[in-house]
TORKOL-4160 file (C-alpha; in steps of 0.2 Angstrom, whole numbers, padded with zeros to 4 digits, m for minus):
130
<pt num="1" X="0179" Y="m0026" Z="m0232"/>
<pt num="2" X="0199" Y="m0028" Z="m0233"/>
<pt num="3" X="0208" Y="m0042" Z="m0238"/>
<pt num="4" X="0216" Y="m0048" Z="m0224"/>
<pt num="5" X="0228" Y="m0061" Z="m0217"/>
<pt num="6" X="0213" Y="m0073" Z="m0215"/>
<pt num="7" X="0205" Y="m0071" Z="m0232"/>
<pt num="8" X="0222" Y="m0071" Z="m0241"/>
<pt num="9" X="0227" Y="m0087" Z="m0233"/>
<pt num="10" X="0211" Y="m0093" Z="m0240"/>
<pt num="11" X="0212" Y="m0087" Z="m0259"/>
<pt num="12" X="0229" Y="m0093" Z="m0258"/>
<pt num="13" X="0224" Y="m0110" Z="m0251"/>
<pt num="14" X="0212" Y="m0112" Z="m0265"/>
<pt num="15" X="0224" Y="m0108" Z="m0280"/>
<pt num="16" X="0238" Y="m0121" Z="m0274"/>
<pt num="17" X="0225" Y="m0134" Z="m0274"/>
<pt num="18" X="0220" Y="m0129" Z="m0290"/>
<pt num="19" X="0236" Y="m0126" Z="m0297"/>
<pt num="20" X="0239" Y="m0145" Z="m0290"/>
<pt num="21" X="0224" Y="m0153" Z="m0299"/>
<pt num="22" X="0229" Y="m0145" Z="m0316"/>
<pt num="23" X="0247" Y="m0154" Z="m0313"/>
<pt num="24" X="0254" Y="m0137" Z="m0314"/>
<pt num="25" X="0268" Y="m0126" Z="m0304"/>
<pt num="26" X="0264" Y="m0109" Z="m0302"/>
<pt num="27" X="0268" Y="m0093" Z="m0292"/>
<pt num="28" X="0253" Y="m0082" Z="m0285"/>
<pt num="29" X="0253" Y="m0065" Z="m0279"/>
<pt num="30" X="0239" Y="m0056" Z="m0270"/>
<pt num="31" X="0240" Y="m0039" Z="m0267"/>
<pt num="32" X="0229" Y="m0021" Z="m0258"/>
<pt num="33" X="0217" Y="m0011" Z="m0272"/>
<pt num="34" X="0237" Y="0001" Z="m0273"/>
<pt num="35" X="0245" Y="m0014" Z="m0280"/>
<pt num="36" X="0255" Y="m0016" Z="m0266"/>
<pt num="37" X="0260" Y="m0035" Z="m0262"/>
<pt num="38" X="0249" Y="m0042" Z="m0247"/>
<pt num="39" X="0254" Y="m0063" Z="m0251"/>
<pt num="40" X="0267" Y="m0073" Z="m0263"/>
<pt num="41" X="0268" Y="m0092" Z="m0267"/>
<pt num="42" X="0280" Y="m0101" Z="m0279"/>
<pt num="43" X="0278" Y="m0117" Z="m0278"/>
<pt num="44" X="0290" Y="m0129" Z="m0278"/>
<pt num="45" X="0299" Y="m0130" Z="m0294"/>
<pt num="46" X="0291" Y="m0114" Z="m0302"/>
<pt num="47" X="0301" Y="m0105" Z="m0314"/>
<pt num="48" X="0309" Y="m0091" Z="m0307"/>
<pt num="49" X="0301" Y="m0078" Z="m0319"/>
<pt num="50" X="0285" Y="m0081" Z="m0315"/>
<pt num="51" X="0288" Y="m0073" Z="m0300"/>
<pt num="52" X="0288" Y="m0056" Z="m0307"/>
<pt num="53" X="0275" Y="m0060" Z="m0321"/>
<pt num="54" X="0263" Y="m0066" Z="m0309"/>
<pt num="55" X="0265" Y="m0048" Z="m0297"/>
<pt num="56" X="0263" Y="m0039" Z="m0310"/>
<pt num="57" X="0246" Y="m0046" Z="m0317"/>
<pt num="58" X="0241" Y="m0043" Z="m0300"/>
<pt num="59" X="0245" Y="m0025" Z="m0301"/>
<pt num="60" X="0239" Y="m0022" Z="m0319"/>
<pt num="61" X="0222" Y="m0028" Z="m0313"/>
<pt num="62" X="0220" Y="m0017" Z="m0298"/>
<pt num="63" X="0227" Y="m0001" Z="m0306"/>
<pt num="64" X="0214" Y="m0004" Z="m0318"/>
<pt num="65" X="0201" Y="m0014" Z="m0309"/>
<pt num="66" X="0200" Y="m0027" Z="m0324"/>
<pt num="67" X="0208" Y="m0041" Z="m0328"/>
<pt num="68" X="0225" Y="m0039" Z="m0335"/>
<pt num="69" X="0220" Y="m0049" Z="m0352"/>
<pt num="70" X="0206" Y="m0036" Z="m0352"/>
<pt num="71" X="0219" Y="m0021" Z="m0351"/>
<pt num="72" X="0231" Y="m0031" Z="m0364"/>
<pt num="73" X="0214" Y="m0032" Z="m0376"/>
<pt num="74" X="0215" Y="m0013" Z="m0376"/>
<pt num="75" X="0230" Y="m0009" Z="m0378"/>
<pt num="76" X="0232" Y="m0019" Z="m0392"/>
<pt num="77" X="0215" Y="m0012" Z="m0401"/>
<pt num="78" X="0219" Y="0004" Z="m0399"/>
<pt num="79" X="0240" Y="0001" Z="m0404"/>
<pt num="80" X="0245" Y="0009" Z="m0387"/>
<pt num="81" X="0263" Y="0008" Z="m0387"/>
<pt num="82" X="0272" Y="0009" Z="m0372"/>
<pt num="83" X="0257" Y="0005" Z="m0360"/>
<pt num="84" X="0266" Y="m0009" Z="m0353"/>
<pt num="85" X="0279" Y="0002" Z="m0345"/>
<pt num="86" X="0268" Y="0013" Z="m0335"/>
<pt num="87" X="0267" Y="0009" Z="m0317"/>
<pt num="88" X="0281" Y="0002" Z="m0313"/>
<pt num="89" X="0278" Y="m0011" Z="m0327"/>
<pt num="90" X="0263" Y="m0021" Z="m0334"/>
<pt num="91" X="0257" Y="m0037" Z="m0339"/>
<pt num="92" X="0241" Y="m0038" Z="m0350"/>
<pt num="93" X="0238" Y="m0056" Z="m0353"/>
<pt num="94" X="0227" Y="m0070" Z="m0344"/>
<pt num="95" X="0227" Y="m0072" Z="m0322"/>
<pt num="96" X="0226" Y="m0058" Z="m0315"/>
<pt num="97" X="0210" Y="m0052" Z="m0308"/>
<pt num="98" X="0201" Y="m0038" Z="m0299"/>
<pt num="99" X="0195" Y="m0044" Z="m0281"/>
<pt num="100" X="0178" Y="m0036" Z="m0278"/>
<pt num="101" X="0166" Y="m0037" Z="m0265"/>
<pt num="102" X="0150" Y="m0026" Z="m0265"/>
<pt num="103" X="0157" Y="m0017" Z="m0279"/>
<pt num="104" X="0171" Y="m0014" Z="m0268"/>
<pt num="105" X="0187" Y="m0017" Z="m0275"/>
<pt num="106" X="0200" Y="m0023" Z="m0262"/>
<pt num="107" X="0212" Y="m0031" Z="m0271"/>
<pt num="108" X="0219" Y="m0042" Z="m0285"/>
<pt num="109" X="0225" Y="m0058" Z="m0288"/>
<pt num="110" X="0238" Y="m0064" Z="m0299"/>
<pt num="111" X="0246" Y="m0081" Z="m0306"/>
<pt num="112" X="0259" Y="m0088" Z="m0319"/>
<pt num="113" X="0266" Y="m0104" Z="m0321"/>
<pt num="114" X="0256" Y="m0111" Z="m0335"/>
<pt num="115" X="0248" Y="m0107" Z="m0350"/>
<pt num="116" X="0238" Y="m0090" Z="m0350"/>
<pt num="117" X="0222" Y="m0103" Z="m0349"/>
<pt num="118" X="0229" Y="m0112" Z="m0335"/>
<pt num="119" X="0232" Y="m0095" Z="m0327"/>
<pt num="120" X="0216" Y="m0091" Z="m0328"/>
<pt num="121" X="0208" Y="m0106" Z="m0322"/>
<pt num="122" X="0218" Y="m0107" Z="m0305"/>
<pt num="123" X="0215" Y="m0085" Z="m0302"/>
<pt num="124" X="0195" Y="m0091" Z="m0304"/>
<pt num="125" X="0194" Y="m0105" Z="m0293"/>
<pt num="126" X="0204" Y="m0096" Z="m0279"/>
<pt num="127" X="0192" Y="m0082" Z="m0281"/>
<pt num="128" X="0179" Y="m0095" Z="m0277"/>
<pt num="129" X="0183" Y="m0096" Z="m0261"/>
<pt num="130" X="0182" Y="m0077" Z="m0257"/>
């Protein structure tokens, strides 16, 4: 499976509504297993930096098919310094996710806007609807 036009419209669909009915703006990125952007939202009134913030989860958590708070846990464990710069730039706390199916990975998903909670809570729900 890849995650197309179709299903991406989908994900996306399902973490606006999400982001809605927490009363919270965010931006939303989905992207290919290489980190490359497939889909962006900011929603109106979204804070401009969360554009970048929200790309970047995305690509942290399919360079290392985890979730970018799971690769920020590690980091800091183990006092990686520096970590955060490598590919192109990292961001290693809560909403960004792996997108696997059939222990596939074909993507990521990656939202900010809100709290690192509130983050995570609209990257889960859009999952729901893969």
């Amino acid at each position: 499976m890849v995650l197309d036009t179709a299903t991406c419209d989908r994900l996306m669909a399902a973490a606006r509504e999400a982001a809605a009915s927490i009363n919270c703006r965010m931006s939303i990125a989905l992207c290919d297993p290489g980190g490359h952007l497939l889909q962006f939202c900011r929603m109106d009134g979204t804070f401009a930096g969360s554009v970048d913030i929200c790309q970047r989860k995305a690509h942290c958590s399919a360079m290392f098919r985890a979730p970018s708070n799971a690769i920020g846990d590690i980091v800091r464990e183990r006092q990686l310094t520096g970590f955060e710069l490598s590919n192109g730039g990292l961001m290693m706390f809560g909403g960004g996710f792996p997108i696997e199916v059939d222990g596939e990975l074909i993507g990521a998903i990656g939202v900010s806007g809100g709290s690192a909670d509130q983050d995570v809570i609209v990257a889960k729900k859009a999952l729901e609807a893969l």
